[in-house]
FINU-573689 format. One line per field, with one value per residue (C-alpha): x negated, y negated, z; chain; residue number from 1. Coordinates in pm, 1 decimal. Example, Ala and Ser with C-alpha at 12.3 -4.5 7.8 and 13.67 -1.06 7.14 Angstrom:
BEGIN
east c(-1230.0/-1367.0)
north c(450.0/106.0)
up c(780.0/714.0)
chaine c(A/A)
num c(1/2)
END
This chain:
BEGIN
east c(-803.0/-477.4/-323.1/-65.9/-213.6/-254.4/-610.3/-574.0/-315.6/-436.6/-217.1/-267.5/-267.2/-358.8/-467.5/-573.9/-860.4/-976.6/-911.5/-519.4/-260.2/-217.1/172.7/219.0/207.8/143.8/225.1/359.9/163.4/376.4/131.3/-179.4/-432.6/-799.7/-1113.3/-1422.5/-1450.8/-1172.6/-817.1/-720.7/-383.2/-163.2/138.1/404.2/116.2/-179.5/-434.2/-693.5/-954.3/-949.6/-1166.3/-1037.0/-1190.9/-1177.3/-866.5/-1103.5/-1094.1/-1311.8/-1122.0/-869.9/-735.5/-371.5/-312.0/-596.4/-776.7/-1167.5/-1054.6/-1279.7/-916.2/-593.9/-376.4/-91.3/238.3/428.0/244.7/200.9/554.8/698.9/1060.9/1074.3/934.9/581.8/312.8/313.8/37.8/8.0/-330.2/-564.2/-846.2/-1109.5/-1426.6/-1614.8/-1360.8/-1034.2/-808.0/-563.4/-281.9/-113.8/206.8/336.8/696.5/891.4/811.5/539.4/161.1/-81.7/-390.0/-656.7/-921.8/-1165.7/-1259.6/-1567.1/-1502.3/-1751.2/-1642.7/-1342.4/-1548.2/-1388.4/-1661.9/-1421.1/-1136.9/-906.9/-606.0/-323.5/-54.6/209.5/245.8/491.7/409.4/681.8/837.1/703.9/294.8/90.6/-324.9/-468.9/-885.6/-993.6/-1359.0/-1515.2/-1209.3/-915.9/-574.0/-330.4/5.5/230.0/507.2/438.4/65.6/-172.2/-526.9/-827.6/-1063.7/-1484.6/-1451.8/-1771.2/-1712.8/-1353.0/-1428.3/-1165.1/-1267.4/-967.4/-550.5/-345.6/57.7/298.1/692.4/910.2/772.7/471.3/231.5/357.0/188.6/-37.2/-180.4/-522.2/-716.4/-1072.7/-1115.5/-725.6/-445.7/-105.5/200.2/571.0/785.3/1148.3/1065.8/738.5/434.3/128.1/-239.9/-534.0/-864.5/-980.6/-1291.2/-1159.3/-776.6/-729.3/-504.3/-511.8/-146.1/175.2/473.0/701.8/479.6/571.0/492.6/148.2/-186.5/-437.7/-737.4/-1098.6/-1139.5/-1151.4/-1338.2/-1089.9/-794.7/-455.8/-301.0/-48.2/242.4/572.4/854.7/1137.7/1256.2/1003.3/678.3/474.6/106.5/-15.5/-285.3/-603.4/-674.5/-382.5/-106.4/54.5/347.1/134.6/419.0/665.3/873.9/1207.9/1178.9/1541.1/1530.2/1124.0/912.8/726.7/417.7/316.4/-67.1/-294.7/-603.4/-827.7/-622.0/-338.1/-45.5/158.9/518.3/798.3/1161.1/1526.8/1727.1/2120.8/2222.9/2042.8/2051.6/1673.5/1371.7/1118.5/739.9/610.2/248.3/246.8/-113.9/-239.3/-318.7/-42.6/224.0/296.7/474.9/234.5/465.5/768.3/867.0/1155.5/1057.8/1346.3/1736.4/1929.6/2194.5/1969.6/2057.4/1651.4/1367.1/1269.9/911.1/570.0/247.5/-69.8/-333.5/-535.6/-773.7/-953.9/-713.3/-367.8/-136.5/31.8/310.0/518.3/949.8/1103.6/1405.7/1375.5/1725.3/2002.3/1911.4/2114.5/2291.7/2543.8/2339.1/2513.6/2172.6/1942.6/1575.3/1317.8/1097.7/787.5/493.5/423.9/120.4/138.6/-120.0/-277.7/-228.1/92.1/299.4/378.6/404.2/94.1/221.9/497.6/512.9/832.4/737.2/732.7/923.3/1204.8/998.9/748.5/731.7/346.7/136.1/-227.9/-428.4/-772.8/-1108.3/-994.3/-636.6/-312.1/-248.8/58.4/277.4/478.5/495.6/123.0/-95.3/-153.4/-359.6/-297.2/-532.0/-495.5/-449.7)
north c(-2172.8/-2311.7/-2121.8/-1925.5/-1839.5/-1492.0/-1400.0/-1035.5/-780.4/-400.0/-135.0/187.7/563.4/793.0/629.7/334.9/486.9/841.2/1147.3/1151.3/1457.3/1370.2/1231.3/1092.9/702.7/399.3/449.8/211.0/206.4/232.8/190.9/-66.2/-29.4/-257.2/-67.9/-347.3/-534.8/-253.0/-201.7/165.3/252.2/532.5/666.4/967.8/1272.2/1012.0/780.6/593.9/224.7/-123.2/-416.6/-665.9/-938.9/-816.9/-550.9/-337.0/20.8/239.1/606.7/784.3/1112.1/1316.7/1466.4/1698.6/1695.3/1808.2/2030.3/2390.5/2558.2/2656.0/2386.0/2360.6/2611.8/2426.0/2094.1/2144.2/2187.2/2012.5/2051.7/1937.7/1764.0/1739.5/1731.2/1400.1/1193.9/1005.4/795.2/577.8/408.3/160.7/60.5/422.5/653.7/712.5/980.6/1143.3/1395.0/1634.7/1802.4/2044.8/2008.9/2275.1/2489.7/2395.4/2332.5/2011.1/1960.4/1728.8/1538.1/1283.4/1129.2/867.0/498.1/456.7/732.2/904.6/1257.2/1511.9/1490.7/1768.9/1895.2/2123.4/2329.9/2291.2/2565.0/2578.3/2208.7/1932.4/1586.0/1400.4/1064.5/756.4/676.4/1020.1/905.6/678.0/554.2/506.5/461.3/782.7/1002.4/1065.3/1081.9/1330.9/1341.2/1647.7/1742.8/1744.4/1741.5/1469.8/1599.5/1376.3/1494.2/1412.7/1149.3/1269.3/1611.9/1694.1/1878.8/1936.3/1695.7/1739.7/1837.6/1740.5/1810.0/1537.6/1457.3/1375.8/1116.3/1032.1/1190.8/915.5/556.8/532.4/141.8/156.5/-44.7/-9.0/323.7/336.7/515.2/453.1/703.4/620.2/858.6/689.5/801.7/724.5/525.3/736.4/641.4/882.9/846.6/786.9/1015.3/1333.0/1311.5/1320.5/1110.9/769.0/641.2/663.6/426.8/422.8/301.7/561.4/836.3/737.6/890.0/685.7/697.6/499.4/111.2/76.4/-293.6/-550.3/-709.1/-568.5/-351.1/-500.3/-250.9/-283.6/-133.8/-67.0/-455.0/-559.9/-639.2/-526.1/-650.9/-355.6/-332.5/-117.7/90.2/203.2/101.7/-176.9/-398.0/-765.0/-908.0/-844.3/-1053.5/-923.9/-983.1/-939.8/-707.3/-700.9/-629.6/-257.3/-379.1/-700.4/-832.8/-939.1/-1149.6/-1394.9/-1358.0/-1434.8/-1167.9/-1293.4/-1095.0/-1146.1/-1132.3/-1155.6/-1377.9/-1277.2/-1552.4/-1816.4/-1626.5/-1651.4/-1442.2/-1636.4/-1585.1/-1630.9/-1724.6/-1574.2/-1636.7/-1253.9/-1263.5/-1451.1/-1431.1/-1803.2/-1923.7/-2135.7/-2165.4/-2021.0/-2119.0/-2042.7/-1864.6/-1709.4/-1773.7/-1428.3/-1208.9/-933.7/-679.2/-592.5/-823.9/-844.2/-1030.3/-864.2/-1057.1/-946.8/-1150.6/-1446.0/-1604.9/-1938.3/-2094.2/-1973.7/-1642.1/-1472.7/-1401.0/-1135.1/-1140.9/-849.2/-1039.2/-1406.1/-1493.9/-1784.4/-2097.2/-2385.3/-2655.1/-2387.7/-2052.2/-1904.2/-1915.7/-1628.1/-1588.0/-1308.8/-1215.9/-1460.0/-1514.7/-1808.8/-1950.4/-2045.0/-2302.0/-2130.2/-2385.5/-2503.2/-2254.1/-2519.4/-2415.6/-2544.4/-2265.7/-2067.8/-1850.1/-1759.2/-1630.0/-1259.3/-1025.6/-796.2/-506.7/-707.6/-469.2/-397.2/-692.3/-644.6/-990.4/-949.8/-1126.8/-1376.6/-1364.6/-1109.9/-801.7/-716.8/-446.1/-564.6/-280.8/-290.7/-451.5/-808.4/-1055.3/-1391.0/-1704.0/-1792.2/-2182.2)
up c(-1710.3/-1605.4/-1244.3/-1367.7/-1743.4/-1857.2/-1807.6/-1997.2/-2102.5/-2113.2/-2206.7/-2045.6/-2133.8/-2422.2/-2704.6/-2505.8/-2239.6/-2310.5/-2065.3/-2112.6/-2246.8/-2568.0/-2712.6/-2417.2/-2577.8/-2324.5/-1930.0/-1695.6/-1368.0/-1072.6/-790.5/-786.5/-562.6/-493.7/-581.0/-504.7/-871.1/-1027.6/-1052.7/-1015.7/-1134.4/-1066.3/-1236.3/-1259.8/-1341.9/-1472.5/-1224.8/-1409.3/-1377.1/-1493.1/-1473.1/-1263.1/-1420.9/-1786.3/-1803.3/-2006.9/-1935.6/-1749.2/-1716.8/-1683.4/-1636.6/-1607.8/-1299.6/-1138.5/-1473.7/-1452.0/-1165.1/-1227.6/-1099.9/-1295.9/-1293.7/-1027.2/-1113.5/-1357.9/-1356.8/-1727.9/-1863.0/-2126.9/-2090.6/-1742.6/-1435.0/-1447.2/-1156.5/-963.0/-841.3/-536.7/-505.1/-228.6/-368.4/-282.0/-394.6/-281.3/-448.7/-590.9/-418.4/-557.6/-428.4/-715.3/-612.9/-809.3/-958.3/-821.0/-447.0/-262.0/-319.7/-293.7/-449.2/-299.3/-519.4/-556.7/-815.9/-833.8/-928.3/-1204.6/-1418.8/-1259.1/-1225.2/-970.7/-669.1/-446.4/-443.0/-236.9/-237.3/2.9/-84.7/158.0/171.7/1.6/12.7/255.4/156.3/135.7/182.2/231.5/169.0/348.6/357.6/747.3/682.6/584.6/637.0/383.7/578.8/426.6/564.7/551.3/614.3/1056.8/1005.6/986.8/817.6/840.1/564.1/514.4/219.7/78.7/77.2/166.4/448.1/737.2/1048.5/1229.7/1171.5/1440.9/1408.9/1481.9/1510.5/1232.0/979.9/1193.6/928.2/668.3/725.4/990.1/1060.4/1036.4/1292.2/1365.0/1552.7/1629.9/1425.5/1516.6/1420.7/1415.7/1426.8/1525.7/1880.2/2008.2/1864.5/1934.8/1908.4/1779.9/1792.5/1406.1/1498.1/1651.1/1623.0/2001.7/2149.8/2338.3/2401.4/2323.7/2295.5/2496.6/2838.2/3046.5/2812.9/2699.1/2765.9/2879.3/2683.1/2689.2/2639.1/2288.7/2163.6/1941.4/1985.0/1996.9/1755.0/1545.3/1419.7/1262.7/1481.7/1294.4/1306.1/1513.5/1501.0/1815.9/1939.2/2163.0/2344.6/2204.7/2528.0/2658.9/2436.9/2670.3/2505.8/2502.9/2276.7/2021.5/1706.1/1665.2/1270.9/1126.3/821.0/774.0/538.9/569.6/694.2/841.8/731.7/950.4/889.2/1035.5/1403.9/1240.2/1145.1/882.0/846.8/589.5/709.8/584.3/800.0/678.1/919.0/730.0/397.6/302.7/284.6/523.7/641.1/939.3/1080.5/1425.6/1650.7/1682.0/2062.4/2197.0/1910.7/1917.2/1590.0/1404.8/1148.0/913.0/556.3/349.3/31.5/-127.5/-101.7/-99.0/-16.9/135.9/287.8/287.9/293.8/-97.5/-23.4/2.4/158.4/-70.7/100.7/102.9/-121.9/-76.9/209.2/37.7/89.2/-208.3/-140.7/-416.5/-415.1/-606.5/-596.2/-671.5/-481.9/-584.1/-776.9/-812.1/-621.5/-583.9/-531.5/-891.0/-1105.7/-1133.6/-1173.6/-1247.4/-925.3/-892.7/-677.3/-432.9/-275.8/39.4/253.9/558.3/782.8/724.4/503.1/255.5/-49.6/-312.5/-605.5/-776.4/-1082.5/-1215.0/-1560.5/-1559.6/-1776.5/-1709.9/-1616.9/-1370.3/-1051.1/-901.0/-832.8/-689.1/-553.2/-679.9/-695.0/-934.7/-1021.2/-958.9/-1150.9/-1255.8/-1420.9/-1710.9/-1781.1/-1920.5/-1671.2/-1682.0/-1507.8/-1426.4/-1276.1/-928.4/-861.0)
chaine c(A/A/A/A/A/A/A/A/A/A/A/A/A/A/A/A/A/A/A/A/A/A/A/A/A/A/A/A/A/A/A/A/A/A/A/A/A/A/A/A/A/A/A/A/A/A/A/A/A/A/A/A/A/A/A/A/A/A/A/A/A/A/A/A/A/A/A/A/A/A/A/A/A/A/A/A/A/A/A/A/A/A/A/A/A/A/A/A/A/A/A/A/A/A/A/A/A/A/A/A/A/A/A/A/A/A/A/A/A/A/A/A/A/A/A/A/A/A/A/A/A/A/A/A/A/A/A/A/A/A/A/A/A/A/A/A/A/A/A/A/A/A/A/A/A/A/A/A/A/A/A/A/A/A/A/A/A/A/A/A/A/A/A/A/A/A/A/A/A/A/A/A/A/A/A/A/A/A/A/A/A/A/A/A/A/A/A/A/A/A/A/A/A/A/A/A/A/A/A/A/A/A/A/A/A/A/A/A/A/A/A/A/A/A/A/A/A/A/A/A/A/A/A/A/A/A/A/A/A/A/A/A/A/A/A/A/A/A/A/A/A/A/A/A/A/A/A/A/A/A/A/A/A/A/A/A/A/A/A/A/A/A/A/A/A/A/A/A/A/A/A/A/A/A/A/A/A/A/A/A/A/A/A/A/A/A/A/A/A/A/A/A/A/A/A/A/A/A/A/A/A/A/A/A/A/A/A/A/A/A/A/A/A/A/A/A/A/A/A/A/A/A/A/A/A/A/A/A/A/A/A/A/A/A/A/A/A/A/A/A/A/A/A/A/A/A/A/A/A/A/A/A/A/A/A/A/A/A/A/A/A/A/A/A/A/A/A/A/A/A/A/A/A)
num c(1/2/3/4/5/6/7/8/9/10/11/12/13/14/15/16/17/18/19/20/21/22/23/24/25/26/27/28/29/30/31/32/33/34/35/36/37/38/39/40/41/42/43/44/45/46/47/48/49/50/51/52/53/54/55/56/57/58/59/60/61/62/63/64/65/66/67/68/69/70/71/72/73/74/75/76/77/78/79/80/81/82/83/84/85/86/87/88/89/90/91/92/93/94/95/96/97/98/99/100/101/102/103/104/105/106/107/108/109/110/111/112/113/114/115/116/117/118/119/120/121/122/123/124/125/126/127/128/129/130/131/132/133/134/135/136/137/138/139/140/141/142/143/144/145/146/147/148/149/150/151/152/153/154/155/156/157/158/159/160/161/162/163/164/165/166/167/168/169/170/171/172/173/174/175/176/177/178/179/180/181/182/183/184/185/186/187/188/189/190/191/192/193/194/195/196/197/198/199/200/201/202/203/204/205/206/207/208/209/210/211/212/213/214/215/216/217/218/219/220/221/222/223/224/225/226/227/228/229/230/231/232/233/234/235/236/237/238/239/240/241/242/243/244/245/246/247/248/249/250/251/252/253/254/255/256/257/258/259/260/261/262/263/264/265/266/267/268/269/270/271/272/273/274/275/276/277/278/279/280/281/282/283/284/285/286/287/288/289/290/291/292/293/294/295/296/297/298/299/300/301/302/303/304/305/306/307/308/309/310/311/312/313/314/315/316/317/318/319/320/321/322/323/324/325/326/327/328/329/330/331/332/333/334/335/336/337/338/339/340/341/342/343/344/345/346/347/348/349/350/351/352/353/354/355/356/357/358/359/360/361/362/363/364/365/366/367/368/369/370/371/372/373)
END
């Protein structure tokens, strides 16, 4: 199969997988997420499984469906907003965070990957989700964020391992790296100890709590606009990127942390290759010409000596900048940044895009897949 050709099409929802609210016709999935040789799909009150290498279904469900509880107040209405779903998933299990439509109240669950069956569940009733990321898989522990509380759960069971509160937004998106979790909470980047929750350093220097040697190399954290290598024991500044208008998170693989960056004085959305330890630039590229304000690219990883790289926005065309084109994706050579690849065929409604095994999922709004050079 060509690179670029559409591998499959699935529509999703009832009427196409089983487990749905009936009347509810075919969903758009808003979030993607990489579940081992699956695609698991989230979307307004629904979560549910794909094939990645087929599109053919495996389950789905609406909301906390299968949960032996009453549903969550309101989550059932039909003449207003309905429960929302937020969801983590990986090859072990499927996560899933209900919040109920109006006043407070959360509702934990997981679901396993072959069949989407509830394997726990927990309620959390004086809690609303915050903005932005709130689950997030560290191992064998499910990270809920709160509102000023991070919770690290048993991912088998659901059991409480540890709660610890924290500032602001700190709760939201912690980077994940080995047995470090890093906060940000516009003040102070804080390490815990993925284990126990305790604490091993904060950021800035002079407020941070020394903990033990932990092994790796440094941490790697976006800082607002800049991109920070710290190191893993104690926090210490080893170097930083000031990246313009970044993207959210910068990904790091194979000692190498690639970040994506608007540069408003040169008008284009560029990636850089910076070495992990010393945070040398091996190289930048130019992907897409734009007006900004915000970086519009995302990095979804590597396969077979390229990076994917996914633009919401795919920027000026033209000898004169005037012409306009729907978002695309471009591959991106490891060693060089050159680009080897470019799609620029989606529809109007193209948003999500997942890299898996084989090729990259997108919404459209059904999900589509599409063969990888």
């Amino acid at each position: 199969m060509a690179p670029g050709e559409i591998r499959w099409r699935a529509a999703v929802g009832p009427g196409m997988l089983p487990g749905l609210l009936p009347g509810r016709g075919q969903v758009s999935p808003a979030a993607l997420h990489a579940a081992g040789e699956c695609v698991v799909w989230s979307e307004r009150d629904a979560v549910g499984s794909v094939w990645a290498a087929t599109g053919a279904g495996r389950w789905s469900a609406y909301a906390d469906e299968g949960v032996p509880a009453r549903p969550l107040p309101n989550s059932l209405r039909a003449d207003g907003p309905r429960a929302r779903v937020r969801c983590a998933a990986d090859a072990d299990s499927a996560v899933v965070a209900v919040e109920a439509p109006d006043g407070p109240g959360v509702r934990l669950l997981a679901r396993e990957p072959e069949d989407g069956r509830v394997r726990w569940w927990r309620d959390l009733p004086e809690t609303r989700m915050g903005q932005g990321p709130a689950l997030t898989l560290a191992g064998g522990l499910v990270l809920c964020g709160a509102r000023g509380e991070l919770v690290a759960l048993d991912r088998a069971t659901g059991a409480t391992v540890w709660r610890r509160p924290v500032q602001g937004g700190g709760s939201r998106g912690p980077v994940v790296s080995g047995d470090c979790l890093v906060l940000a909470d516009g003040l102070l980047l804080t390490a815990l100890r993925a284990a126990d929750g305790q604490p091993l350093w904060s950021w800035p220097r002079n407020n941070h709590v020394p903990g033990p040697r932990l092994p790796g190399g440094p941490v790697h954290v976006m800082d607002g606009n800049t991109v920070r290598a710290l190191r893993r024991h104690d926090g210490r500044e080893l170097w930083r990127f000031e990246a313009g208008s970044p993207a959210p998170r910068p990904l790091v693989e194979g000692g190498v942390v690639y970040a994506a960056v608007f540069r408003p004085e040169e008008g284009w959305d560029v990636v850089y290759a910076l070495h992990a330890e010393s945070g040398a630039v091996l190289w930048q590229q130019r992907v897409v010409r734009r007006g900004g304000p915000a970086c519009a690219l995302e990095p979804l990883g590597i396969r077979r000596g390229v990076l994917y790289v996914k633009s919401s926005d795919a920027g000026r065309g033209g000898l004169l900048g005037r012409t306009r084109r729907a978002p695309f994706l471009t591959g991106l050579e490891l060693s060089t940044g050159k680009p080897v690849w470019q799609w620029d065929r989606p529809g109007p409604y193209t948003v999500g895009a997942l890299l898996s095994a084989d090729g990259i999922v997108l919404t459209t709004p059904e999900l589509t897949a599409i063969a990888l050079p």
